[in-house]
C-alpha positions in Angstrom: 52.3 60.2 86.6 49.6 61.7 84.4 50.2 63.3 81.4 48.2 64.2 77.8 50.5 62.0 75.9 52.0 58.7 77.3 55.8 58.2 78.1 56.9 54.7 76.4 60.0 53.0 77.6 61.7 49.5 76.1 61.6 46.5 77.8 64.3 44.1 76.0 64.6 40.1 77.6 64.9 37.2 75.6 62.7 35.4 78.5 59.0 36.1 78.2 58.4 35.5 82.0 61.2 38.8 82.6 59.8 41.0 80.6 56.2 40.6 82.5 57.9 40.7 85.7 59.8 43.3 84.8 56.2 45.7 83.1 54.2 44.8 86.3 57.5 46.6 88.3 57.2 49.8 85.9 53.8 49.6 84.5 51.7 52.5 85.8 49.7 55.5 85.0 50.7 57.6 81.6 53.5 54.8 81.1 53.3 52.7 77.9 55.4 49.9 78.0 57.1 48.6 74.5 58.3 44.7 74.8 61.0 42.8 72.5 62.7 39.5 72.9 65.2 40.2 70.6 67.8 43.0 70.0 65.9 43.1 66.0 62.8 43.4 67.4 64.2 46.0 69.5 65.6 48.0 66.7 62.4 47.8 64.8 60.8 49.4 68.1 63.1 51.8 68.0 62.1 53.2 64.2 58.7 53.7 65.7 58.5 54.8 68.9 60.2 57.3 71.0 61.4 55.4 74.3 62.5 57.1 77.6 64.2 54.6 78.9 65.5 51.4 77.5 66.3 48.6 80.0 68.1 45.4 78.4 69.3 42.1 79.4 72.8 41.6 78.9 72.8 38.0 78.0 70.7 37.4 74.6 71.2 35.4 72.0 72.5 36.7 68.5 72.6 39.8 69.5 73.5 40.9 73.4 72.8 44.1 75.0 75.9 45.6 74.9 75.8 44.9 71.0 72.0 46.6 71.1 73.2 49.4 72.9 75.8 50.1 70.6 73.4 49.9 67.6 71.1 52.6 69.8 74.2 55.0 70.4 75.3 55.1 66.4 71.4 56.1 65.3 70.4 59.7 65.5 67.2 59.0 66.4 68.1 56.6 69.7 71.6 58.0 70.6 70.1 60.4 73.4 68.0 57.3 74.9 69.2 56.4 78.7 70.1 52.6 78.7 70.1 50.6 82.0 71.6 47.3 81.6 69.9 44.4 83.8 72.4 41.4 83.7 71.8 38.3 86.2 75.7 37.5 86.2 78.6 39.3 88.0 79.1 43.1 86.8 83.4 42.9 87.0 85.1 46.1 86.3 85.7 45.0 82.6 81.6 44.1 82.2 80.6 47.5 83.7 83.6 49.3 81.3 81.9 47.8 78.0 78.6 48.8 79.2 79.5 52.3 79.9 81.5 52.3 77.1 78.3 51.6 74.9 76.0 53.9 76.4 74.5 52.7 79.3 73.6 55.1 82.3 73.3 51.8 85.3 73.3 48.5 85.7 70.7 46.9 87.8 71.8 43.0 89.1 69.4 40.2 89.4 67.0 39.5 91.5 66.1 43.1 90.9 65.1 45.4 93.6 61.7 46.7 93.0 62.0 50.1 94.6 65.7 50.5 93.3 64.3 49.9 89.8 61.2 52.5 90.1 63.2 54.9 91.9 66.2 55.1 88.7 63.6 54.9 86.1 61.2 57.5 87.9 64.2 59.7 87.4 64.6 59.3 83.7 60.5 59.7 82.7 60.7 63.0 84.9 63.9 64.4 82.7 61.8 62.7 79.5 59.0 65.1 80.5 60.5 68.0 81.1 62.4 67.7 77.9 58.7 67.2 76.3 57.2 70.6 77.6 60.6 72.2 77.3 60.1 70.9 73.3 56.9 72.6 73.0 57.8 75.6 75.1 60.4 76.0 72.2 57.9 75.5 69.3 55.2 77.8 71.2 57.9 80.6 71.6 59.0 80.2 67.8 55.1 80.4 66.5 55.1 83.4 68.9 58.0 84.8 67.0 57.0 84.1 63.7 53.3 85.9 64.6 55.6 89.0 65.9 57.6 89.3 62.5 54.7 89.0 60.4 52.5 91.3 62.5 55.9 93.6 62.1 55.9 93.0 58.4 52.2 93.6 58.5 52.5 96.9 60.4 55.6 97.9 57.6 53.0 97.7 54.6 50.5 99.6 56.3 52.6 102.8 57.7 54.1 102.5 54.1 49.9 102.4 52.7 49.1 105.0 54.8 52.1 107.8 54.2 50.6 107.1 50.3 47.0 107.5 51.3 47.9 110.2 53.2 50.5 112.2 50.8 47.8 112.4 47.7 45.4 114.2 49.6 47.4 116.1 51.7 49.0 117.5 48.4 45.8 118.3 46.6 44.7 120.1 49.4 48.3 122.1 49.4 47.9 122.6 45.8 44.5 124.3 46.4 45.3 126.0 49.2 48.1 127.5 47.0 46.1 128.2 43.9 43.0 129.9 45.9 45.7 132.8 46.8 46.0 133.8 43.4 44.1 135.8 41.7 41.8 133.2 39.3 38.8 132.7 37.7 35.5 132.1 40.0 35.0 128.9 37.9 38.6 127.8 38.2 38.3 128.5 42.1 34.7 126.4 42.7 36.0 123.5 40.7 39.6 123.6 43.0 37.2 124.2 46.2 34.8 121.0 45.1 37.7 118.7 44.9 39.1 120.0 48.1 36.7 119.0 49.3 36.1 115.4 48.0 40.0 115.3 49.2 38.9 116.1 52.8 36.2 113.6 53.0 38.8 111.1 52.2 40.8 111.7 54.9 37.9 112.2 57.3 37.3 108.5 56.4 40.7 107.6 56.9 41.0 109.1 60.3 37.8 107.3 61.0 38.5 103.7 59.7 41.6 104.1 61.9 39.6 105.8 64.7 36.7 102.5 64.9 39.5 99.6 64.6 41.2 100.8 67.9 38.0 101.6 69.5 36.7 97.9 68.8 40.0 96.8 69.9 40.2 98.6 73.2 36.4 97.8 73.6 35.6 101.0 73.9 32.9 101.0 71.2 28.5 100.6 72.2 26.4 99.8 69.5 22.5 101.8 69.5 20.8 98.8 68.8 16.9 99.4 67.7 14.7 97.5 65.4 15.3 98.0 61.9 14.6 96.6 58.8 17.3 95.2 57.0 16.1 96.2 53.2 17.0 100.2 55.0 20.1 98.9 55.8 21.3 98.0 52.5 19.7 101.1 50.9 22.2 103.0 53.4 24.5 100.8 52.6 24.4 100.8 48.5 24.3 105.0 48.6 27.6 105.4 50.9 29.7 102.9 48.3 27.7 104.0 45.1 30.3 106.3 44.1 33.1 104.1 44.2 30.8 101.3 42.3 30.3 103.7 39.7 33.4 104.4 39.4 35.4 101.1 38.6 32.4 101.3 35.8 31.0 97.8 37.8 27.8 96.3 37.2 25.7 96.1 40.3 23.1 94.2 40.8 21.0 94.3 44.2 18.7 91.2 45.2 16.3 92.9 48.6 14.5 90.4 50.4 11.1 89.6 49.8 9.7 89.9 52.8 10.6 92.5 55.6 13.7 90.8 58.0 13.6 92.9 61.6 16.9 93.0 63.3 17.8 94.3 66.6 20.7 96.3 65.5 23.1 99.7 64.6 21.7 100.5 61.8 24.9 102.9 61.1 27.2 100.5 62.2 25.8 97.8 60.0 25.7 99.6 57.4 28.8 100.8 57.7 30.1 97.0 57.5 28.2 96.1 54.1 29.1 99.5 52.9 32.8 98.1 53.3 32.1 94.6 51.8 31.0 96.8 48.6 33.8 99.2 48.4 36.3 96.7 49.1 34.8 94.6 45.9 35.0 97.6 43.9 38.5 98.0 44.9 39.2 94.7 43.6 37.1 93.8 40.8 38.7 95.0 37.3 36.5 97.7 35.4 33.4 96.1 34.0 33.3 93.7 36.3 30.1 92.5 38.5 29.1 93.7 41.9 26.3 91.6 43.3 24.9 92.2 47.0 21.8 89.6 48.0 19.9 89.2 51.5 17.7 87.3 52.7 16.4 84.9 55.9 18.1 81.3 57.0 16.8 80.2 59.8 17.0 82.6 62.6 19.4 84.7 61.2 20.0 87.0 58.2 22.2 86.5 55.9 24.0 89.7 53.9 26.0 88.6 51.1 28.3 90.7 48.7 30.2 88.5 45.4 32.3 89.8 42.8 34.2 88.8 39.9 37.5 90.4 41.2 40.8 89.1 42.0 39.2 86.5 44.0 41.1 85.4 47.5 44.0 82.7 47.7 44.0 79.6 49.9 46.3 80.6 51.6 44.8 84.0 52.5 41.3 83.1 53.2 42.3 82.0 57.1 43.7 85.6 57.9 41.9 87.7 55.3 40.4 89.1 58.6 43.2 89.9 60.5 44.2 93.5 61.0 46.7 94.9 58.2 47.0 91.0 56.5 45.5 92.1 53.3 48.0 95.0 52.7 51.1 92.4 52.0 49.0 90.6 49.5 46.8 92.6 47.7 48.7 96.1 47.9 49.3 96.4 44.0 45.9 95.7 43.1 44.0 98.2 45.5 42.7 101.2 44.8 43.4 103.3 47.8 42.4 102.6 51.0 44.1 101.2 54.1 43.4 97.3 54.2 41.4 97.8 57.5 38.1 97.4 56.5 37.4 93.6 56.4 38.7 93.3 60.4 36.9 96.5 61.3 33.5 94.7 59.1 34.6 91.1 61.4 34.9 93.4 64.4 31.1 95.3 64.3 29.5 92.1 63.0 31.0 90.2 66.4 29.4 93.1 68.4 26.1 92.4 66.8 26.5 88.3 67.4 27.0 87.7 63.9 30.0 86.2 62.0 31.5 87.1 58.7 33.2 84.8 56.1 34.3 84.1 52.9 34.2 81.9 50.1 36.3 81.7 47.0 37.8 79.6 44.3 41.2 81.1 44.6 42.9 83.8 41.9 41.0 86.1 39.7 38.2 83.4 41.0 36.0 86.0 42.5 34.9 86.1 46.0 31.7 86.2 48.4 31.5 87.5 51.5 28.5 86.2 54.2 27.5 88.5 56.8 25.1 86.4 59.4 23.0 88.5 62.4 20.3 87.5 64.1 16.6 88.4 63.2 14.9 90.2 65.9 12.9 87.9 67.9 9.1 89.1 68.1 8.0 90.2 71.3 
């Protein structure tokens, strides 16, 4: 029998010389065999281990088997265990009747019959086993189940995020639509046409976030890798989130490196993901906050990193911040529009590139910092 974890089963005997005898019969591969000469030191067994089988002589002083056995049956904890009573003296009807009577699945006589005794107690560390995987079978199915009503909780917030992302501009863009057919001033009409148009670029990137995350997903994404330098990057980068920097009135503070870092990369793509990292920490730093995004070389790989003095990220959080939709739940009353999809969509791109992406922080209105790690080009 091989197993991860061994199966331990309870050898009780008074006698010193049975209980060897009776561990060299049993004793084998993925068995662990627990010994006691009493039934106390049995009992204090018992609050440690979980047995499979217990297997007890009948005749002991101060306490006997059947008075053991009936100790095991009255405790939660050994009431399930399958006794076998081993008794050297005649088994009469009114013997076997106590012993049943207290619990006890067999008796086995003395001498003992080696291959009587391995086949009954073969029997019992199968159903032990099974019970074992059908144990974790339960718990796996339950963690499965718990991971299905939080991803359904999860996909709740965002379809609830996304009709409200999706109503304010569709509205604007209604209101406009409207207004244009009336007869009004050309000023009027440019400034209802200019944020029409802002409107429209908002859901452009709406449709697009959405767009990339199922692409990744379904694999169905290439990056155009070429050599770039990573200081372009983060100028790309810095003008695609600039507006929304400015607006949360942050200070921003960019450290370039100070020497030129070559990458093999999407320069789009990457950009696209520290472009993210600096919206998203404009989305949740308070006004007048600070925006800082640094870079430079550790080792062979670059390392991008964007910290604030926002909202910071909770313990609890930090170990899914990444997955798809967790961030809606938690953070939905402090966002700034947006649909919670743009740290797994970052995690995503910088996988493609062989990178990873993490986060550190000191918990609630602690701030955060985000690392992005690629690798630098190698020269050829």
């Amino acid at each position: 029998m091989t197993a991860d974890k061994p199966i331990n089963f309870l050898l009780v005997d008074d006698l010193e010389e049975n209980l060897l005898a009776l561990e060299a019969l049993l004793q084998r591969e993925g068995l662990t065999c627990l010994k006691a000469r009493s039934g106390e030191q049995a009992l204090e067994l018992l609050l440690v281990h979980d047995v499979a089988l217990a297997l007890l002589d009948v005749q002991m002083p101060d306490m006997n088997g059947f008075e053991l056995a009936e100790f095991m049956r009255g405790a939660a904890r050994t009431s399930h265990v399958p006794i076998i009573f081993v008794t050297a003296g005649v088994a009469d009807a009114t013997r076997r009747f106590r012993g049943y009577e207290a619990g006890a699945v067999d008796f086995i006589q003395k001498p003992i019959e080696a291959d009587i005794l391995r086949s009954k107690a073969a029997v019992f560390f199968d159903l032990y086993r099974q019970r074992q995987q059908i144990e974790a079978q339960r718990d796996e199915l339950e963690a499965a189940a718990q991971a299905l009503r939080r991803a359904d909780r999860h996909k709740d917030s965002f379809l609830a995020v996304l009709a409200h992302e999706l109503r304010n501009p569709v509205a604007a863009l209604s209101g406009g639509l409207h207004l244009l057919g009336k007869d009004i001033a050309p000023e009027r009409a440019n400034d209802i046409r200019t944020r029409m148009d802002r409107m429209l670029t908002h859901l452009s990137h709406l449709v697009d976030d959405l767009l990339d995350v199922s692409r990744v997903s379904q694999g169905k994404i290439s990056l155009r890798k070429q050599r770039i330098e990573l200081t372009e990057v983060l100028r790309s980068a810095i003008e695609a989130s600039q507006h929304n920097l400015d607006a949360g009135k942050h200070q921003f503070v960019a450290e370039m490196p100070a020497e030129p870092i070559w990458l093999d990369a999407d320069h789009t793509r990457l950009a696209q993901v520290v472009s993210n990292l600096l919206n998203n920490a404009a989305k949740y730093t308070p006004e007048g906050g600070t925006v800082t995004l640094s870079a430079g070389a550790n080792g062979t790989m670059a390392e991008i990193r964007v910290a604030d003095t926002g909202v910071g990220v909770p313990p609890d959080m930090q170990s899914r911040i990444f997955e798809i939709f967790a961030q809606v739940e938690d953070h939905l009353t402090k966002a700034q529009g947006g649909l919670g999809i743009g740290l797994a969509l970052a995690k995503q791109l910088v996988a493609l590139h062989g990178g990873t992406l993490s986060v550190e922080s000191a918990g609630q209105d602690q701030g955060s910092t985000f690392t992005v790690r690629v690798p630098i080009a190698v020269e050829g």
